[in-house]
N, C-alpha and C positions, 0 to 999 in steps of 0.2 A: 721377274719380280720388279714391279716400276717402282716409283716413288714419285707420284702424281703431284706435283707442288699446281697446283692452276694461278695463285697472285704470280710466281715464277714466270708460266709461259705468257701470262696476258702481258707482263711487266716488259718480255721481249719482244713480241709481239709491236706493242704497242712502240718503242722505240727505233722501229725498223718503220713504221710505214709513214707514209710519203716522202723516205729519203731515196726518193729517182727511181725506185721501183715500178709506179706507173707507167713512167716513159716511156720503160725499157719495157715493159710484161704486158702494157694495156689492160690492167687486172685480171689479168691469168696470173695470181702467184703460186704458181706451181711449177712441175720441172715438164718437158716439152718430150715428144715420142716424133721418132726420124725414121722412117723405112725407103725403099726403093721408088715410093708414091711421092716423098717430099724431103727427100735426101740434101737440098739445098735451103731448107726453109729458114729461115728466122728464129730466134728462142720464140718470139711472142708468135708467130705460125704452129710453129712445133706445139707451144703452151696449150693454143685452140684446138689441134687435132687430137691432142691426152684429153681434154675435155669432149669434143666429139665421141671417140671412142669409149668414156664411160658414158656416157648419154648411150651408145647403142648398146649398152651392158645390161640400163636399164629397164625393168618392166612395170611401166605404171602405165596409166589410160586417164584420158581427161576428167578433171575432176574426183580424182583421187590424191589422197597427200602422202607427201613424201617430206624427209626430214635428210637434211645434209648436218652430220653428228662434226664440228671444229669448221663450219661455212668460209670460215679467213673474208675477204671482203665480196664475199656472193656470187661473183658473177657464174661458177658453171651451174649454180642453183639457178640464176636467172636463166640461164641459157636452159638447160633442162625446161622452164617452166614451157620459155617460149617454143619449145619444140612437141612437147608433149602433152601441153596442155590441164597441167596437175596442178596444183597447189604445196607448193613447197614452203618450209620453215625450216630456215636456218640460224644456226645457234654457236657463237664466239665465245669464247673468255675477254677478248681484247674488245675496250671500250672504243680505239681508235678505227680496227677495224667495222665496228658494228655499226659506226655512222658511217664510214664510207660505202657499204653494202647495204644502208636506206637508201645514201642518192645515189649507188649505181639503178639501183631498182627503179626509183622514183622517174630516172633518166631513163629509163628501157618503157616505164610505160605502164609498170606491170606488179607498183605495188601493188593493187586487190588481190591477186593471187600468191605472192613472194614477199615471205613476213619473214622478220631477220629477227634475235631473243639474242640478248647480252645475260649471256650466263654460263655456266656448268655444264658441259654436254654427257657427264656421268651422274647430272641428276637434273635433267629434263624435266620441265613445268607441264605436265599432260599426263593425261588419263593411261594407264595399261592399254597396250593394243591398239593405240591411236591411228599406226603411218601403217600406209600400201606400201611401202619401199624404202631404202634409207644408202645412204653411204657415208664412209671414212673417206673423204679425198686429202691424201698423205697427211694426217688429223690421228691417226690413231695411239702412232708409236708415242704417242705425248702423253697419253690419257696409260698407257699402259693396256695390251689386248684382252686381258681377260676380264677388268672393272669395266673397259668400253663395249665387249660382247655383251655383257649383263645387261647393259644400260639399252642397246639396242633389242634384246632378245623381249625387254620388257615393254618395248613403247612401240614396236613391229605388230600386225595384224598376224596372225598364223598362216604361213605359206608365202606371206612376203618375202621380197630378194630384197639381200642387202649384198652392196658393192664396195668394195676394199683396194683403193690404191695404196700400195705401201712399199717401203725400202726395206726389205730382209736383210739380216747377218749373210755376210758369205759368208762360206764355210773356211775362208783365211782371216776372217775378221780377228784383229788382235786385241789383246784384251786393253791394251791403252786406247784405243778406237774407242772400244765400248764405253771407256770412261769417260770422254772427251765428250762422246755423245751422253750422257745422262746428266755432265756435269757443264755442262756449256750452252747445249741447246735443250738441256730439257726432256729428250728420247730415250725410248725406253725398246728397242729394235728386239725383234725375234728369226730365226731361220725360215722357210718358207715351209720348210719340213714339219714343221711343230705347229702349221694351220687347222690340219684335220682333226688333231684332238680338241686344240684350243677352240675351234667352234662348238665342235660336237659335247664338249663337258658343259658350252656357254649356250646350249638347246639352238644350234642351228648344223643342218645338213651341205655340205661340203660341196656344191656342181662341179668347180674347176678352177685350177690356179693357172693364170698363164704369166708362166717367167716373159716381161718382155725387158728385161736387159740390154738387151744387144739391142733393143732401141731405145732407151730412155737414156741409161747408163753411160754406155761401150763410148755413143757421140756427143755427152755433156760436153765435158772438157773443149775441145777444137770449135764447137758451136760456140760457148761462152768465149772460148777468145776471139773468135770473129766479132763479138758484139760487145765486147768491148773494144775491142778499136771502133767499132763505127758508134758504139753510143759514150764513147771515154770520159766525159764530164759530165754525166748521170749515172754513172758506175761510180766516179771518186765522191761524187756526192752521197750514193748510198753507201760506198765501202768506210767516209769519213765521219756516217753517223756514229753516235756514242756505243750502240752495241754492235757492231760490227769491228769497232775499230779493237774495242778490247779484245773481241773474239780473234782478233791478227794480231794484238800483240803478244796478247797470251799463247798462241800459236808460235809467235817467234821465239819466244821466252822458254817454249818448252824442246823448240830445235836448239838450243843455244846459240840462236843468233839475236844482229842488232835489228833493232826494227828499223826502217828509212820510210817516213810517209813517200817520197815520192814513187818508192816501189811498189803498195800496196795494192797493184791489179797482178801483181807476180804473186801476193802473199794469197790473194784469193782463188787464184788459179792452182796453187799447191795444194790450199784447203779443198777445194772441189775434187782432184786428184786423188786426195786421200780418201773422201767419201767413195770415189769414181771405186779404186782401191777394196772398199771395206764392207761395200751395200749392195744389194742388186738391187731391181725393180720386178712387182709386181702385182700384180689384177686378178684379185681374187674373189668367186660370184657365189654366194651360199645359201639358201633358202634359211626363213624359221621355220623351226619345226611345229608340225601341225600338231 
């Protein structure tokens, strides 16, 4: 059961970006996939192969549109367009992110095909049955899954695949975890278990869930502290933004410790830890039902 607050997540949203995030991510804001192919990679390498990887998830054809349901500032939708040839629309709460996702677009080349929409992505401006294809890229747990299956189930063509990255409850998750996320960032997480009803009660058919954990997960942590020593005053710049910084202190505050700015790449490395701890990852592929 969520409790979808949207001024909330645009509110955070919007205060997180351009503090050193680009530097560090080259607009991939998202978490990065490591296997045996790029075991050595970069966060921002890592970020573009989790984007690769849902690109080969999806199935659209040139000149068919697709809709990225929480876009953040566009780029695996630009990247999708540039590879597939479709027409994408993506759609933010965050007013910040939604101009930086015109001029990445605009910079790529590729507005006429990639239209970005500052709004609501559980009550989308378009006709029933509008997109060939759609995805969640880790966008959902926000919106809460059963109000965002609706939203998709309703602006999907019949037989289109929608694409689901998302962070599952483990099954250790404890219930102060689950609060921290609903009351801090706004998440509303589900186990990976409770997928196949939740689509199927929200009219869509189940293909496959692939736990990739053990690559997204398992190598956050030691990848992030590598990149923060090599990018360390773009990380204190983004950890010393206004929402960040509460979210470490509050963090301290609830270990009963002191908070010390000059620690604070320790305070986020604990925070990571504890998601590492409490989430898995996973790539979940479902058809609308015909």
């Amino acid at each position: 059961m969520s409790n979808y607050q949207p001024e909330k997540v645009a509110q955070m949203y919007d205060s997180l970006q351009d503090q050193g995030e680009t530097a560090i991510l080259l607009d991939q804001y998202h978490l990065g996939y490591w296997d045996e192919t790029n075991s050595n990679a970069s966060i921002t390498e890592a970020a573009n192969r989790l984007t690769e990887i849902m690109i080969d998830k999806v199935t659209i054809q040139p000149g068919e549109r697709f809709c990225d349901l929480g876009c953040g500032v566009g780029m695996p939708g630009i990247q999708l367009s540039e590879v597939t040839g479709c027409f994408v629309d993506g759609i933010t709460i965050s007013e910040s992110q939604y101009k930086k996702a015109q001029q990445l677009a605009e910079k790529a080349g590729i507005s006429d095909r990639v239209h970005f929409i500052l709004g609501d992505a559980l009550n989308i401006p378009c006709e029933d049955a509008t997109y060939d294809g759609g995805w969640f890229f880790e966008s959902i747990f926000h919106m809460g899954h059963n109000k965002a299956l609706q939203e998709a189930s309703r602006i999907l063509k019949p037989g289109a695949i929608l694409v689901i990255a998302d962070l599952p409850a483990r099954s250790t998750m404890t219930e102060e975890f689950k609060a921290l996320c609903e009351e801090n960032s706004h998440s509303f997480v589900i186990p990976k278990e409770a997928y196949p009803e939740v689509l199927d009660k929200n009219g869509f058919d189940l293909i496959e869930i692939n736990d990739v954990t053990e690559f997204v997960i398992t190598p956050l942590v030691p990848n992030m502290k590598i990149a923060c020593q090599q990018h360390e005053s773009d990380f204190l710049k983004y950890l010393n933004a206004e929402q960040m910084k509460d979210w470490l202190q509050l963090d301290r505050k609830r270990r009963g410790m002191e908070y010390v700015e000059d620690e604070v790449i320790d305070y986020w490395i604990q925070m990571l830890q504890d998601m590492s701890d409490n989430l898995g990852y996973a790539l979940v592929t479902a058809q609308k039902k015909k």
